[in-house]
N, C-alpha and C positions, 0 to 999 in steps of 0.2 A: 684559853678558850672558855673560861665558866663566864669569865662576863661579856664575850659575845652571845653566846647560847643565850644569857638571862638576858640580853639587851635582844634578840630577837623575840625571844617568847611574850616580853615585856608589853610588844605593841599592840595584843588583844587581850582585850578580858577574861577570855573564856581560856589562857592558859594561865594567869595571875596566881593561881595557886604553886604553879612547876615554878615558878620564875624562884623563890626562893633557896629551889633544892639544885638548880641549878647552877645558881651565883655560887651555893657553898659547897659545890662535890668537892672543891679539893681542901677543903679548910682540914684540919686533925684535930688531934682530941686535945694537943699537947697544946695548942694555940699557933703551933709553926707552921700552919698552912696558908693558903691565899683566896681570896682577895681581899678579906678583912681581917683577917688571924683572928677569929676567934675561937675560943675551942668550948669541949664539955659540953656542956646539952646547950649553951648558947648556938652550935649548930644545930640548926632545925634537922627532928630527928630522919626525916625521908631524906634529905641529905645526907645524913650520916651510914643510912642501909644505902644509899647511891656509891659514894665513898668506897666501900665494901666491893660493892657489887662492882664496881670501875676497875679496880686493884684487881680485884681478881682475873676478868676479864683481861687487862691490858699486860699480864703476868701467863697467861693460858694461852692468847691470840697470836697465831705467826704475823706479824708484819712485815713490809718488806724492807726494814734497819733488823730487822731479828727474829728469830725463831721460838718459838711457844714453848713456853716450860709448863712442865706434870701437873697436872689437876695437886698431888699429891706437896709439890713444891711451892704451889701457890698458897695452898692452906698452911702450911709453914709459916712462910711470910705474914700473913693477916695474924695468925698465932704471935708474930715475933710482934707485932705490930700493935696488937691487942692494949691499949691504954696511953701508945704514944701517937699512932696516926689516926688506927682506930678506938671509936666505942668502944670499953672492956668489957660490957655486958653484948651487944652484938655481935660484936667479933667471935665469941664462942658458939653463937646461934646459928650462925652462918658457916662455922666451919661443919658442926651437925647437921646443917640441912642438905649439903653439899656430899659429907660423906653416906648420909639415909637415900640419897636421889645417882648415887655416884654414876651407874651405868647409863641412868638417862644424861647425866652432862655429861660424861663422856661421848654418847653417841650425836650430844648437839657439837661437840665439838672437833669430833672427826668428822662430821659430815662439811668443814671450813678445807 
């Protein structure tokens, strides 16, 4: 799906900025992601906090193949994760921001 999203965003100017953080939300740090495998700060860095912020989301969200895991078990993951999918300097900012704000995401995410 990143190079549909980036191939829709692609056909106006005025979203030419997104299109790159979109092509790369799944790329990792390690290089083993898609669609270009590159990794390390060659992923554009808004990509890289997208990344983050997708994982978390897609690890917290009930779907309907699966049920939501702990705000608490997510940050874990991004933690285990921390210099092989993720950014190792993000990953730690993000797991701080997460646990500083924790009641408000928790209430954005019972309110699903």
């Amino acid at each position: 799906h990143p190079v549909i999203a980036a191939n829709i965003f692609s056909v106006s100017d005025i979203y030419k900025d997104i299109y790159p953080i979109m092509y790369h939300h799944h790329e990792r740090y390690d290089s083993k992601g898609y669609p270009a495998g590159i990794g390390g700060k060659q992923i554009p860095y808004l990509a890289r906090i997208l990344t983050i912020c997708d994982s978390f989301d897609a690890i917290v969200s009930k779907r309907t193949y699966k049920e939501g895991q702990t705000i608490e078990f997510a940050l874990t993951e991004i933690e285990k994760g921390a210099g092989t999918q993720f950014d190792p300097e993000l990953a730690p900012q993000y797991i701080n921001m997460v646990k500083n704000n924790m009641s408000y995401i928790e209430q954005i995410y019972n309110e699903f």
